[in-house]
C-alpha positions, 0 to 999 in steps of 0.5 A, a space after each residue: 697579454 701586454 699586447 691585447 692591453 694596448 690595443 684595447 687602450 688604444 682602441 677605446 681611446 680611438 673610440 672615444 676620439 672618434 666620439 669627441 670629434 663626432 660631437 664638435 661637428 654635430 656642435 658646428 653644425 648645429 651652431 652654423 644652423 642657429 647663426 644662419 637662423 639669427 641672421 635671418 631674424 636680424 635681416 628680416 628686423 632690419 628690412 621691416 624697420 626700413 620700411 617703418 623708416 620710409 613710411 615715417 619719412 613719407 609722413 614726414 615729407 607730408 607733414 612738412 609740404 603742409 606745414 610750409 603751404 601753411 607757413 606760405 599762407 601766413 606769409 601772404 597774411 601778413 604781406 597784406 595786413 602788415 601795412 594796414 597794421 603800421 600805416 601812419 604808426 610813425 607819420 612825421 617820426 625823422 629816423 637816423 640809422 646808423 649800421 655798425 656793420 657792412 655783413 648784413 642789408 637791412 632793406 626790410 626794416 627800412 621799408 617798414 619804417 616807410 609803410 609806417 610813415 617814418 622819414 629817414 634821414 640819414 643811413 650810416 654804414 660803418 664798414 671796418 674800425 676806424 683803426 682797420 686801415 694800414 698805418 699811414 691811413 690810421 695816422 692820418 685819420 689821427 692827424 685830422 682828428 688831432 686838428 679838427 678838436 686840439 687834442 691828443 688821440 691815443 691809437 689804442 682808442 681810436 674807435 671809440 673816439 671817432 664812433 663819439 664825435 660820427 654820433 654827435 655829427 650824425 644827429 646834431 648835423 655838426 661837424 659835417 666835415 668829419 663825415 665827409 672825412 670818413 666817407 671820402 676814405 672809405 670808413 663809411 658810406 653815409 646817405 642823406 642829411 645830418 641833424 634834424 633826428 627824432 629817433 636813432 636805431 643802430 643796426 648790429 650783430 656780427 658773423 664775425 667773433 672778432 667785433 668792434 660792439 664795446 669800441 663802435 656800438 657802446 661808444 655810439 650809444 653813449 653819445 646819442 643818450 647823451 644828446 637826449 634822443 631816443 636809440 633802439 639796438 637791433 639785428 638780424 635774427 641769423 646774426 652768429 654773434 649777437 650784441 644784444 647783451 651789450 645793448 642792453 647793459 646800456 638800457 636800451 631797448 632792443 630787437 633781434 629779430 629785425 629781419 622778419 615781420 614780426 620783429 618790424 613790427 616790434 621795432 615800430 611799437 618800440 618807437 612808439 613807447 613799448 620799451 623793451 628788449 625782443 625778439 627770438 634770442 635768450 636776451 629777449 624777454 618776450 617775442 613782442 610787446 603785448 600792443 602799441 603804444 602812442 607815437 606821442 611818446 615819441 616827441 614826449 622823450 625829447 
């Protein structure tokens, strides 16, 4: 008796085993099925989405030859109108440039000083700070200064002493051994005749976070406010660390976007009176000035 109990025990629980075991594989199956189907879905989602993806960015591709065809187009419109815009804007206007860095050419803004009838007098290129040199030439820039003017000169600030007295060299036409100076030691390049200046523009902006602006540019900007001529601050529009905002806590106006048409033409209009600051930055509070002014505004701030 005892022996038929075990082996009907043993028999159920051999059936009920078999039907668990039945169950899992029909559940694996069926899961395999289900997975196999949602693969499926998510690859064919996945290859419709790249074909949207590369219709867009045959869209894209479009718009973009379009976009430059028209930007071409604009290009060569302005080419063309550019010099008949500024022609004569600035006739007789004597300009200084002084360029507070050696990172950028600003070839463009000097011809469309050109085209608008600007003589420029003299270009500066200030290369390193004054105090970049190793210690023998920093002591004897201090020694030839300390003679030249009879005073005591503090290292700590040089630069700002030396871009003081090029400013007041550069546009009075004084102390022109002080520019020879510099430039036979290769503090700066320096071209054409000192003295004789309607206008000064500094030409800034840095992709150098470690700038001299406070110690060269300010300083710059001081002295030439001092002799009462006119001073524009610009750039160029690609400058990584932009001075425009220690320009314009000097009240000056400024442009910075230099480099393009439009910025060109905005430095013009400034010169003849359109004071503002320009250009395509956040310190700029318009793109440019709404018209021109009167190149008699010029001589009229002297």
């Amino acid at each position: 008796m005892n022996i038929n109990i075990k082996y009907y025990v043993l028999t159920i629980a051999s059936i009920f085993v078999a039907l668990g075991v039945g169950i899992f594989i029909g559940f694996m199956l069926d899961g395999q099925k289900i997975f196999s189907e949602q693969q499926t879905a998510i690859i064919n989602e996945l290859e419709q989405k790249f074909k949207d993806l590369q219709a867009e960015n045959a869209n894209l591709k479009n718009t973009v030859q379009e976009l430059n065809k028209e930007i071409n187009y604009y290009n060569q419109y302005h080419q063309i109108i550019f010099p008949e815009l500024v022609a004569n804007r600035l006739t007789g206007v004597k300009v200084v440039i002084i360029e507070t860095t050696n990172e950028f050419i600003f070839s463009g803004m000097r011809n469309a000083l050109l085209k608008a009838g600007a003589t420029i007098e003299s270009i500066t290129i200030i290369k390193e700070g004054f105090d970049a040199g190793d210690e023998l030439e920093v002591q004897n820039l201090i020694n030839f200064l300390s003679n030249k003017y009879g005073v005591s000169i503090d290292p700590k600030h040089l630069n700002e002493f030396v871009s003081q007295k090029l400013a007041h060299a550069i546009v009075t036409g004084q102390d022109v051994d002080l520019i020879n100076y510099l430039k036979s030691n290769g503090y700066i390049d320096f071209t054409g005749m000192p003295g004789n200046v309607d206008f000064v523009i500094i030409a800034g902006g840095s992709n150098n976070k470690e700038n001299n602006v406070n110690y060269i540019d300010v300083p710059i900007i001081k002295e030439v406010k001092l002799l009462n001529i006119p001073i524009v601050g610009v750039e160029q529009s690609d400058a990584k660390y932009s001075y425009m905002e220690a320009y314009k806590k000097q009240h000056i106006s400024t442009i910075d976007n230099v480099d393009s048409i439009i910025g060109q033409t905005s430095l013009i209009m400034v010169m003849e009176g359109k004071e503002g600051n320009y250009g395509v930055k956040q310190e700029a509070m318009s793109l440019m000035p709404d018209s021109f002014g009167n190149t008699s505004n010029i001589t009229q701030k002297r």
